[in-house]
N, C-alpha and C positions, 0 to 999 in steps of 0.2 A: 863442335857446333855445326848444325845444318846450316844450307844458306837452301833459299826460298826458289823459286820458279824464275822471278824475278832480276836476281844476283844472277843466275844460269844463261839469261839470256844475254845481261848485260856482260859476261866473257866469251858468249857466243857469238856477241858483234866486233867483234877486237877483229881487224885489217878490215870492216868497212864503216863505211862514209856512214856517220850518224849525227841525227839533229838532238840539243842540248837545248834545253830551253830552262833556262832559271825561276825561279818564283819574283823575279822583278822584271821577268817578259823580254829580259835576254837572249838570245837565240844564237847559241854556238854552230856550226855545219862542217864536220871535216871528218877526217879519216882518223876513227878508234885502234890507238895503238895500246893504251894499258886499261885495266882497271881493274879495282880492287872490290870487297866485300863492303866495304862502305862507300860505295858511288864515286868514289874518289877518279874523276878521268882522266887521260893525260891524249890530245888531237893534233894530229897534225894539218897540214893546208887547213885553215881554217878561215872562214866566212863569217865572222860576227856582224850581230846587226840588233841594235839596241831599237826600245823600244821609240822613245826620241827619234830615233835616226830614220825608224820605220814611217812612225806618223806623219814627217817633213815631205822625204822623198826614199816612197818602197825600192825604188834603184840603189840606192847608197849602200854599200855595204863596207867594212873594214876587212882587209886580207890579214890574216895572221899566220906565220910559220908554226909554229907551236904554240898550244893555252893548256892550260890545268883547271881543271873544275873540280872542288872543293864538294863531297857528295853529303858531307854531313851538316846538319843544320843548329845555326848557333844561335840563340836567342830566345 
C-alpha cells in the first residue's frame, strides 16, 4: 500500500511542535513524537485548549505531559 503526500509529511513532523485541531475545535500544541498511517498521534508537553475554554478566556489553556490523538474517524 502507498501512503499519500499527506501521511509523508505527517512522519516528516515527528520531533517538532505541532498544532492538532480536532473536528470539535479542540486544539492540541505539543511536540510530535509518533505517528502512524492512519493519523493516529501520540505529543508530548502539550497545550490543550477547548473550544469552551477558548471562547471564556483565550488565556486558559490546560498543560498536558503526554495526549494521544485517535486519527481515525468513528461514526
Amino acid at each position: 500500500m502507498s501512503v499519500g503526500m499527506p501521511v509523508k509529511l505527517l512522519h516528516e513532523a515527528v520531533e517538532h511542535v505541532v498544532t492538532v485541531e480536532l473536528n470539535s475545535g479542540e486544539l492540541y500544541k505539543g511536540t510530535l513524537t509518533d505517528s502512524e498511517h492512519y493519523w493516529n498521534c501520540v505529543l508530548e508537553n502539550v497545550t490543550f485548549t477547548a473550544m469552551v475554554l477558548a471562547f471564556l478566556n483565550p488565556s486558559r489553556n490546560i498543560h498536558v505531559q503526554n495526549s494521544c490523538c485517535d486519527g481515525i474517524h468513528r461514526g
